[in-house]
N, C-alpha and C positions, 0 to 999 in steps of 0.2 A: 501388593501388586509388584511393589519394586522386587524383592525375593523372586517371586514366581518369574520374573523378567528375566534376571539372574539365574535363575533353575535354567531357564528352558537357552540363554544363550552358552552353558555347559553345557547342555544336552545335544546341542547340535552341532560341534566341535566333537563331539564322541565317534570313534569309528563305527560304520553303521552296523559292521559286524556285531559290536556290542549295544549298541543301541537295539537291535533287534532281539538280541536277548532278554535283555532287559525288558526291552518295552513290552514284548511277547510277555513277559514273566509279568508285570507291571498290571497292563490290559487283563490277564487272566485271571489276575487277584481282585483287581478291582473292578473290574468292568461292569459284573454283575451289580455291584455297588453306585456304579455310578450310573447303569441303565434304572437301573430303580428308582433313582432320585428325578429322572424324567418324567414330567406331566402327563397320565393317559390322555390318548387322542378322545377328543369328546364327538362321540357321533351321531351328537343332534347339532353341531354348530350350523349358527347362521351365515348365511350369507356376509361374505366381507367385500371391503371397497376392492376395489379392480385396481391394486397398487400393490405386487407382490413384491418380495426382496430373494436376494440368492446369495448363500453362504457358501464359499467356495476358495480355492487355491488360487485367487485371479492373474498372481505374480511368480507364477510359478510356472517352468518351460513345458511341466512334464503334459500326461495329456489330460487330466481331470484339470488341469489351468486351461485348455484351449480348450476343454467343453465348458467348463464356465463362462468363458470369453464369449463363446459362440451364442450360450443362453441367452448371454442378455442380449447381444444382437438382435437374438431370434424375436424374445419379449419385445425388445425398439419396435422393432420391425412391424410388429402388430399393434403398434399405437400403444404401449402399457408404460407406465412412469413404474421405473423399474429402481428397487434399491439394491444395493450389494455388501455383504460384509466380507471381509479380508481377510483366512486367514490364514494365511499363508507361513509367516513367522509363527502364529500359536502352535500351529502341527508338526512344527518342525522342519518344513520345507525351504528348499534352495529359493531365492530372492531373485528370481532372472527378470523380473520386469518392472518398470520403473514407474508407469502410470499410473495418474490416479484413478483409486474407485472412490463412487458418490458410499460413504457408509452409512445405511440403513440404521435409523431409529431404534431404541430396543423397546420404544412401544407401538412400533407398527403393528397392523393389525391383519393388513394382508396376508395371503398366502405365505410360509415361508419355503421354500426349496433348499433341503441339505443337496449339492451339489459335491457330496463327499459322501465314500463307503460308510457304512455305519461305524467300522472302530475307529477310524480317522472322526466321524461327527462327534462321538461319544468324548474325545479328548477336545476337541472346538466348544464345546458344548459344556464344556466344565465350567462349573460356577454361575452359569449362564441360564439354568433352565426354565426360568421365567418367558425365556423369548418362545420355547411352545404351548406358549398358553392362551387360549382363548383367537386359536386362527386358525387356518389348513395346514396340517405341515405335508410337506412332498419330500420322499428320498428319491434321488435321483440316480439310481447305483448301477454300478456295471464291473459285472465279475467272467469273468474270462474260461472258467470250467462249469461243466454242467451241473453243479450244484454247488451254492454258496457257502461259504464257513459257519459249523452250527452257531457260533459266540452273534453272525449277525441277527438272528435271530431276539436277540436282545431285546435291540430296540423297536421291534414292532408295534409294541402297545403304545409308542409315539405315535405312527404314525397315523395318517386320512389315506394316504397312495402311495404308492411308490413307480416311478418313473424309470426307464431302462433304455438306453440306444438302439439294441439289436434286439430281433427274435429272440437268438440263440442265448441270449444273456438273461431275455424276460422268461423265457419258459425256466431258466433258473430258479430265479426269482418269485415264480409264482407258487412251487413247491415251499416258499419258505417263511410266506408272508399271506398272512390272512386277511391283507386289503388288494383292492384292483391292483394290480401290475399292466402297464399302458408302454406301448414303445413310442418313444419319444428318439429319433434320429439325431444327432446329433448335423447341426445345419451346415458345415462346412463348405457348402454352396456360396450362403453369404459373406463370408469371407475368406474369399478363395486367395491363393499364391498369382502373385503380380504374372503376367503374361510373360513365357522365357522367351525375351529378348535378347538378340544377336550380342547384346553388352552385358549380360546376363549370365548371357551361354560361356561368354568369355571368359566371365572374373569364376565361374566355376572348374574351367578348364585351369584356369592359371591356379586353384585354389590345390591341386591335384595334380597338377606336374601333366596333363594329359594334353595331346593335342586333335586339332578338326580331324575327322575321320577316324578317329578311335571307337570303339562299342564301349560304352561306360553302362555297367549294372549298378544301382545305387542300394544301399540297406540301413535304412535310418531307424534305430533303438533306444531305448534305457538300460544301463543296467537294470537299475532297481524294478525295472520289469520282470527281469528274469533272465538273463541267456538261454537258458535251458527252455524255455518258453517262447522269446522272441528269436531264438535257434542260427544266428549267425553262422555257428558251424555246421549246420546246413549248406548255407549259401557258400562257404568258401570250398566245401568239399564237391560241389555243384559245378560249381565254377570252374574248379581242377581239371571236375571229369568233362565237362564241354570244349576247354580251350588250351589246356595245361600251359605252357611259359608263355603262350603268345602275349606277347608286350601291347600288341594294339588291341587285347580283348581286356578290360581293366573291372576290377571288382572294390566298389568305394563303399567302406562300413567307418561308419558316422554312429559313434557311440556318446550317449549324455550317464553323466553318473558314475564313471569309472573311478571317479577317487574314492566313493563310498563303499565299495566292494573290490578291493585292489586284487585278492586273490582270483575273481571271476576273469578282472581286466588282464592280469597276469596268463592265466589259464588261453584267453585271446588270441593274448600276442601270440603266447606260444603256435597255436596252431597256423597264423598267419607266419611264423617262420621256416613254418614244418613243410609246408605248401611250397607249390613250381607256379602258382598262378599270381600272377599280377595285382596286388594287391596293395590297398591304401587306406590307411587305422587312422578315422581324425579323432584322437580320443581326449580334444582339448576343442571342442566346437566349438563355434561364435555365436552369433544370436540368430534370430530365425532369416535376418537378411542372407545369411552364408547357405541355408538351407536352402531357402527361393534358389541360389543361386549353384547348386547341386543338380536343385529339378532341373533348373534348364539346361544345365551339362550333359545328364546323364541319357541315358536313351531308354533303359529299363528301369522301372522300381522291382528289385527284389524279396518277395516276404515271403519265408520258408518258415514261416510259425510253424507254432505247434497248437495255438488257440488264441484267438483274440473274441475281448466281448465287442469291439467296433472294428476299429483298425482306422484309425483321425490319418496315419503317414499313407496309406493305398489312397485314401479319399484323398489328399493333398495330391499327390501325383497326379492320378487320373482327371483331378481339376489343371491341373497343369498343362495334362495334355503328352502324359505319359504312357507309355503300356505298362501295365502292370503284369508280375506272374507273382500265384500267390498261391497258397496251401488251400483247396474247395471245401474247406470243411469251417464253420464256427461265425462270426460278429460279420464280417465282412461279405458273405453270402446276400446280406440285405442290400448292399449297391455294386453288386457284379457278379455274370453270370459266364457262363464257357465263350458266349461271342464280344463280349466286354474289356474280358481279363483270358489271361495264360494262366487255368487255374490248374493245380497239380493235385493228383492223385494221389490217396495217403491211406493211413492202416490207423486204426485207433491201439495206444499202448498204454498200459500203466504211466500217471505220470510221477517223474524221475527227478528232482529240481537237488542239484548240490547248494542251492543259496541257501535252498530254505524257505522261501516266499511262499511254494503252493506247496503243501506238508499233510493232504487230506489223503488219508488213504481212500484205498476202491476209487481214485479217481483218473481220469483218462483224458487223453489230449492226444490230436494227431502226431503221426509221423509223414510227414512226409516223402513222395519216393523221389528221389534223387535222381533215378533214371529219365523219370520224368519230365524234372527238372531242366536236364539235360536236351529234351529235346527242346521242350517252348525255349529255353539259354539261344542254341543254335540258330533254329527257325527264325526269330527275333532278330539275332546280329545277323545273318545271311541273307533275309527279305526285309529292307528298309518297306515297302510297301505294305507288309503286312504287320509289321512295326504300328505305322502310320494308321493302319486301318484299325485296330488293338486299341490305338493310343484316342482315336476318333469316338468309339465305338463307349470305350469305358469316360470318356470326357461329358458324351451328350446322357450317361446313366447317373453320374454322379448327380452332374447338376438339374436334372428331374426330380431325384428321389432324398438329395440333399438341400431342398431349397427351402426347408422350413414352414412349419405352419402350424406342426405338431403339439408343440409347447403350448400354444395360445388356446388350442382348441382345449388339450386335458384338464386346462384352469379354469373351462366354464362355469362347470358343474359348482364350483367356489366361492364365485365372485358375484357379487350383486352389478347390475347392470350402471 
């Protein structure tokens, strides 16, 4: 164990460039090796105690951390003694949260829920496969193009279900996997972004150099999402074309992950240099206090994706009590509609990714039209009132269709009473 400790804190000091390699390379040779060595799902189990656990990234900023987060809320919420395993550090992931989780028994017997894609499970899961035996297991997964990567396909003969946030990610999903696919929302209702407070509004304005009466467009990302995917240069070429130098028109891109991808981060900047629009790169963010405190700066959420399987930063906004303007195509169609959200009209295109994250051919993701963009951009900083009515409209959607209940119900059919 102590070696494997060793392996994996080299492995996460590795530039991700090459860790992607590698790991690509790694996963490809062994993966079929190591989905094999996983337990088949037995589909006569019985019924098990009403105690299920969640395996997940819970320490972690990115957004499979905050839909873990959210689960077990969700679970609380509905009366369930809920356990959690961690792992955060196993996968190789950044360490942004400091909290404890309660870690779940390895002889529980509850339901289990991978709260991780299947090649990220498939490495959690090493040396481990004793803990899918003899209980429900649930993938909880969410992929962002219309059809998932053959390799996930692996591990199906684990699973009992497999669970998905949005339509547009389960109807993925269900092409690929021969048990129920059930959409489970992700609950961001229940733990919505603190109320943007006049002290709130402040420390984001001062975070930004901006002052009162500014129009602030906000674009909150990962790299290791994708640029090419979550499409910043979108939003800054958008931007240009709505308001060009105007100083009091400001466009805020809040990027997590940039040291793991320096040449994306690189590629960035450049285009933010290239630009006449007002423009602000926090590519050293702080913790999600600095984010709450964005929302309440800014006046727009900006998302000119190209596909999302949820979209956790729209639904953070819109609980804030933002308007949102967003790409009307993919994850995010489940909590917002043309009178909710500023949703922009787009052309479906081959997709294109220089990182390398999405690599499947025949696959496709929107474009968004810029022109478009441009007008909801306008409309939005010119009518404070229809700002407001945007920002009102997409707030009482979220928290309808974001308030949880879904989890507890798909665990019925599982649990003995």
């Amino acid at each position: 164990m102590a070696a494997l400790a060793e392996l994996r804190y080299v492995w996460r000091r590795l530039p991700m460039r090459i860790r992607r390699k590698v790991g690509q390379a790694i996963l490809g040779a062994a993966g079929p090796l190591l989905a094999a060595r996983l337990p088949s799902a037995d589909a006569s189990i019985a019924l098990v105690p009403p105690q299920p656990s969640v395996m997940g990234v819970f320490q972690s900023a990115l957004g499979h951390g905050t839909a873990a987060r959210l689960l077990l809320a969700e679970l609380a919420q509905a009366g369930l003694q809920t356990g959690s395993m961690d792992v955060t550090a196993a996968v190789g992931a950044d360490l942004n949260d400091t909290r404890d989780f309660i870690n779940a028994s390895d002889t529980a017997r509850g339901p289990l829920i991978l709260a991780l894609n299947p090649d990220t499970a498939l490495v959690a899961l090493m040396g481990r496969p004793s803990l899918l035996r003899d209980r429900p297991i649930i993938g909880y997964f969410v992929w962002e193009l219309e059809t998932p990567p053959a390799a996930w396909r692996r591990v199906r003969h684990a699973l009992h279900a497999v669970w998905s946030p949005s339509r547009f990610s389960s109807d993925g999903l269900s092409r690929s996997f021969g048990v129920p696919v059930t959409v489970v929302p992700h609950p961001a209702a229940l733990a919505p972004p603190p109320p943007p407070t006049p002290e709130a509004r402040n420390r984001g304005l001062a975070r930004i150099g901006a002052q009162e009466g500014d129009f602030i467009a906000l674009s909150s990302f990962s790299v290791t999402s994708s640029l090419a995917r979550k499409n910043p240069f979108g939003a800054i070429k958008a931007f240009e074309a709505a308001f060009g130098e105007n100083p009091q028109r400001r466009l805020v891109l809040r990027c997590l992950g940039g040291h793991r991808f320096p040449e994306a981060l690189q590629a960035l900047r450049a285009a933010i240099r290239e630009t006449r629009a007002t423009i602000t790169l926090i590519d050293a963010p702080g913790d999600v206090a600095e984010l709450y405190d964005l929302y309440a700066a800014c006046d727009v959420l900006l998302a000119l994706h190209r596909s999302e399987g949820f979209g956790l930063n729209m639904a953070e906004a819109m609980l804030s009590e933002r308007a949102v303007i967003a790409t009307g195509w993919s994850g995010n169609l489940d909590f917002m509609d043309r009178e909710s959200a500023a949703l922009v009209d787009y052309t479906l295109i081959p997709v294109r990714d220089p990182q390398g994250i999405y690599r499947m051919q025949g696959a496709r993701w929107a474009e968004p039209s810029i022109d478009h963009a441009v007008t909801h951009l306008r409309r939005l900083a010119d009518n404070p009132d229809e700002r407001q009515r945007v920002a009102a409209a997409g707030a009482a959607m979220a928290r309808e269709r974001l308030k949880g209940g879904a989890a507890a119900e798909a665990l019925k059919p599982w649990m003995a009473p």
